[in-house]
N, C-alpha and C positions, 0 to 999 in steps of 0.2 A: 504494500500500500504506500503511495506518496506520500508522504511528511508533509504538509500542509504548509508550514513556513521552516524557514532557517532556522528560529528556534527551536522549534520540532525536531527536525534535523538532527543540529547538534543535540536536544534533550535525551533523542536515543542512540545516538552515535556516546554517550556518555553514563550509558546505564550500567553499565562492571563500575563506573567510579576506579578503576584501577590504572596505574602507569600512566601517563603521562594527556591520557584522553581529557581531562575535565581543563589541563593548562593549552593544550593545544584548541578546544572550543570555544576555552576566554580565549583567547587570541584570534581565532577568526571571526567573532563576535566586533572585536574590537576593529580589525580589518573591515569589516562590512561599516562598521559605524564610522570608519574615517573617508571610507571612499562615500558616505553620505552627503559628508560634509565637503567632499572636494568637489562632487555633481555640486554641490550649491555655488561652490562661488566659482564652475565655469560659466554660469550666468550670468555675471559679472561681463566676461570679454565679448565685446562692441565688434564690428565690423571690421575685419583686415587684421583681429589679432587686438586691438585695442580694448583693456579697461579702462570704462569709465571712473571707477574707483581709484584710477593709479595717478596722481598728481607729474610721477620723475619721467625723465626719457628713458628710462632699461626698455628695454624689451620685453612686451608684456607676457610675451610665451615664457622667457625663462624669467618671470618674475610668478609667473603661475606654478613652472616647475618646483619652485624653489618653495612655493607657499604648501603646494602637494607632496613635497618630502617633508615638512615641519608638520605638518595634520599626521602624516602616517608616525613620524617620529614620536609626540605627543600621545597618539593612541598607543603605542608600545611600549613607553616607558611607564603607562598603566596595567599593561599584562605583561602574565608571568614570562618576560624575554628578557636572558641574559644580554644577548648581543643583535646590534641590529646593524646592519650593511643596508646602503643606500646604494644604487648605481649611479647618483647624483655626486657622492662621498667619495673621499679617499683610502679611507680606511672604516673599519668597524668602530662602530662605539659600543663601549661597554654601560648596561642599562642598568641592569642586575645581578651581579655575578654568581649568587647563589639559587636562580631565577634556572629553570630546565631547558627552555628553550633559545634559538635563534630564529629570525627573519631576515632574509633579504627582499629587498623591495626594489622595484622600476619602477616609483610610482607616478611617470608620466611616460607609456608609452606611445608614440604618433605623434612625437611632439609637433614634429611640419602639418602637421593636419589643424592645428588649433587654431586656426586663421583663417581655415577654409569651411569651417563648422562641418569637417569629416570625423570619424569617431576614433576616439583616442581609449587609451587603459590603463591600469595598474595591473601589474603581476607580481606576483607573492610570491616565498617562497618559505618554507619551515621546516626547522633540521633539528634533531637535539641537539642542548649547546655540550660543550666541551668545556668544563669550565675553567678549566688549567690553561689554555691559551683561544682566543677570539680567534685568529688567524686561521689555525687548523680547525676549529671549528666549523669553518666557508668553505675546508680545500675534502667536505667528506662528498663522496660518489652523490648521484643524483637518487641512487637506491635507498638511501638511506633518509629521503624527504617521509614527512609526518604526514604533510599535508603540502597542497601547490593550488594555485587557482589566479584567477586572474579576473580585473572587471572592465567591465567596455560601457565606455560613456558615448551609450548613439542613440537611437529614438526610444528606445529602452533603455532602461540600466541594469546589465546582467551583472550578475557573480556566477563565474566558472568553477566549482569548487570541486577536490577530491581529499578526503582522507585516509588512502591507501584502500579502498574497496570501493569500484567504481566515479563514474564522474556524472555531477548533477550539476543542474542550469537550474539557478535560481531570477526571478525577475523580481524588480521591486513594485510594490503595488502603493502607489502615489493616494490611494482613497484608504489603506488599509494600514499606511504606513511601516511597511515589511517587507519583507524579501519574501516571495513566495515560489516554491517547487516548482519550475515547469516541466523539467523533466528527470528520472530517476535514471540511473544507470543508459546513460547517452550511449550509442553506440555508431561508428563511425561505419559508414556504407563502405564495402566491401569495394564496391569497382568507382574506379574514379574518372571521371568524365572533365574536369578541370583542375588548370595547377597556377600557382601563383607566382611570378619572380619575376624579376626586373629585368624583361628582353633588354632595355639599355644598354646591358653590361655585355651584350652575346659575347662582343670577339674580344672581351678580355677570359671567359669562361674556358675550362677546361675543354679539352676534347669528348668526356664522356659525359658531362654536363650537353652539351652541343647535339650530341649525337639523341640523348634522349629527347630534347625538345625538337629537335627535327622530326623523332618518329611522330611525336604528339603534333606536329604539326601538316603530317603528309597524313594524317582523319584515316577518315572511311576508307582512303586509297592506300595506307601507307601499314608498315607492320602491327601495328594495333588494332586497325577494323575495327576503327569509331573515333569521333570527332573528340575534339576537348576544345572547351572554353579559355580565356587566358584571363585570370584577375589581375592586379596590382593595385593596392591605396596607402602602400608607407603605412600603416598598420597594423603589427603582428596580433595585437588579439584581436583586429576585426576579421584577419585572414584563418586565424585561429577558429573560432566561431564559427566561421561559413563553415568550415570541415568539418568539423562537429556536426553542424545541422544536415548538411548535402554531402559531405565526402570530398574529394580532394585531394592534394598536395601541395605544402609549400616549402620553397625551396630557397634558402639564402647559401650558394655554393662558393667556395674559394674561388677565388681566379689569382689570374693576371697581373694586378695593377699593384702599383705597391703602398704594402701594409695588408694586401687583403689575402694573403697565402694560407693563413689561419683560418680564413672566414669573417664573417660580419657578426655572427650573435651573440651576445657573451655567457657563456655557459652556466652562471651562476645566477646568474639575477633574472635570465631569459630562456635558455636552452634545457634547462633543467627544471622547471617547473613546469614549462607547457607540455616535453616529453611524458615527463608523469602525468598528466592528462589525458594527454593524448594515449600513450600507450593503456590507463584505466580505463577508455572508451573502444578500445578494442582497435587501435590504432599502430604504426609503427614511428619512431623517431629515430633518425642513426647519423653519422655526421660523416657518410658515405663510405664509411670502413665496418663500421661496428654500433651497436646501440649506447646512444647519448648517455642514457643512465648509467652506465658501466664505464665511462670516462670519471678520473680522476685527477682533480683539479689543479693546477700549480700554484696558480694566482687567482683573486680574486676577482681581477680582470680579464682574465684568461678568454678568447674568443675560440670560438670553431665553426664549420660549416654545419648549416644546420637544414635538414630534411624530414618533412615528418608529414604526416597522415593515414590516408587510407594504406593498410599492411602491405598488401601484394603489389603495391604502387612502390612504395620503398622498399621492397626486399627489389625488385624489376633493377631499380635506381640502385641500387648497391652494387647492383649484380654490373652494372657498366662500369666500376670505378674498381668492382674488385677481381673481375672476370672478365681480363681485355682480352681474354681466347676464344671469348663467347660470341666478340665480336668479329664480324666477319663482312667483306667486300658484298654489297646487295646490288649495286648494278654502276660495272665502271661505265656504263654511259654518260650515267648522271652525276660523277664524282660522290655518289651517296652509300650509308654505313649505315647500319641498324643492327638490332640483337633480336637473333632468331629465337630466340627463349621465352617462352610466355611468364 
């Protein structure tokens, strides 16, 4: 049976009272109640990115950013969180140190979208703390998350939420004043019919990057036998979200250019809570070698390529980056490559 709201939710996701459940449900409590208050005062920015509220010349997107990491920091340093990591931050701060948990937080993702009233988010993240050093605390696998979730500020305002057994979409109800259930154990459609990335960047991307979106792009006629749509909106949990709903893949891949040999996502703050999502809704995430979660962290900053959605979409997309034997000449007419592999 659905849980009727998020307190619901977490009141039975907390019924053992044992280990560490009742400090990780105040804490996503306290999550949902700061991205409350961040939906309020994006009401605040005026046309073109301008608050009316803001007297200085800063820039009012990163003066939003900065207002959106002080709401989430504030809500944290009221729950039980020893350590909390900002993506905005240089380092952790220590909140609690006898406190069981951590957080890492984005809590302005899409930032370029804030100006164009396209939908932006916050993405969570939550680990047991370590309380002997903050540092290693952020450097544990992504297997080892409590809980992950993220919220999208677009004509709804969702919470993505998972605590280690399946992933629910919660919506707030503006007359009810709540987050309420929409959906229980999301599950990510099996065949994916569209994928998301920045054609932009084509000829600095990999060969096997290249090689896949060509097949997705020669449809109905080309080795796949059927069409795909192309997303892009500078938005990883709006892109996030579609897949969940519809199925998918989105792909931020290394290339070429310099600085981006790692990739574009940063595995702590971004890559590793949405995987855990993802993968709870029956999804795959891998960073074209291997799955995300089973990456182990260096730095806090740490970036890698990141790929994730519908399974057999991503296992397909691994299979080009790890299985160049697979690929084979499909017709030197056309100078064209594909993987004969389903």
């Amino acid at each position: 049976m659905i849980a009727s709201t998020l307190d619901a939710f977490l009141d039975s996701y907390m019924v053992s009272q044992t280990g560490l459940r009742p400090a990780v449900a105040q804490t996503v409590r306290a999550l949902a109640s700061a991205a409350l208050k961040l939906r309020a005062m994006m009401g605040t920015v005026g046309p073109g990115g301008g608050d009316p509220l803001s007297s200085g010349g800063d820039d009012p997107r990163r003066a939003l950013e900065a207002r959106a990491n002080a709401t989430f920091l504030e809500a944290m340093a009221n729950a039980p969180v020893a350590f909390y990591a900002a993506e905005q931050g240089d380092a952790p701060a220590t909140l609690d140190r006898n406190a069981p948990l951590a957080v890492a937080i984005q809590a302005m993702d899409g930032f370029s979208n804030i100006d164009i009233n396209a939908a932006v988010g916050t993405i969570f993240s939550v680990l047991p703390a370590l309380q002997a050093d903050e540092r290693e605390t952020f450097r544990q696998p992504g297997r080892r998350q409590l809980a992950a979730g993220f919220v999208v500020y677009g004509p709804q305002l969702g919470l993505v939420l998972t605590l280690g057994k399946g992933t629910h979409v919660f919506i707030f109800s503006a007359p009810l004043g709540v987050f309420v259930q929409a959906q229980e154990s999301c599950m990510i459609p099996a065949e994916a019919t569209e994928y998301a990335i920045n054609a932009s960047n084509y000829r600095h991307w990999r060969e096997a990057v290249r090689l896949y979106i060509d097949d997705c792009l020669s449809g109905a006629d080309g080795p796949r036998k059927r069409d795909f749509d192309m997303r892009w909106g500078a938005s990883l949990v709006a892109h996030i979200y579609r897949i969940l709903m519809h199925g998918g893949v989105y792909l931020q891949p290394a290339d070429n250019r310099p600085g981006c040999a790692q990739g574009h996502i940063e595995l702590v703050f971004q890559a590793n809570p949405i995987a855990l999502l993802v993968e709870q809704a029956g999804g795959g995430a891998s960073d074209a070698a291997g799955p995300v979660l089973d990456l182990v962290p260096e730095t806090l900053r740490q970036r890698t390529p990141f790929i994730c959605g519908s399974l057999p979409e991503i296992e397909r997309i691994t299979r080009y980056h790890t299985e160049p034997s697979t690929i084979a000449d499909r017709a030197p007419l056309f100078g064209n490559r594909g993987l004969f592999r389903a």
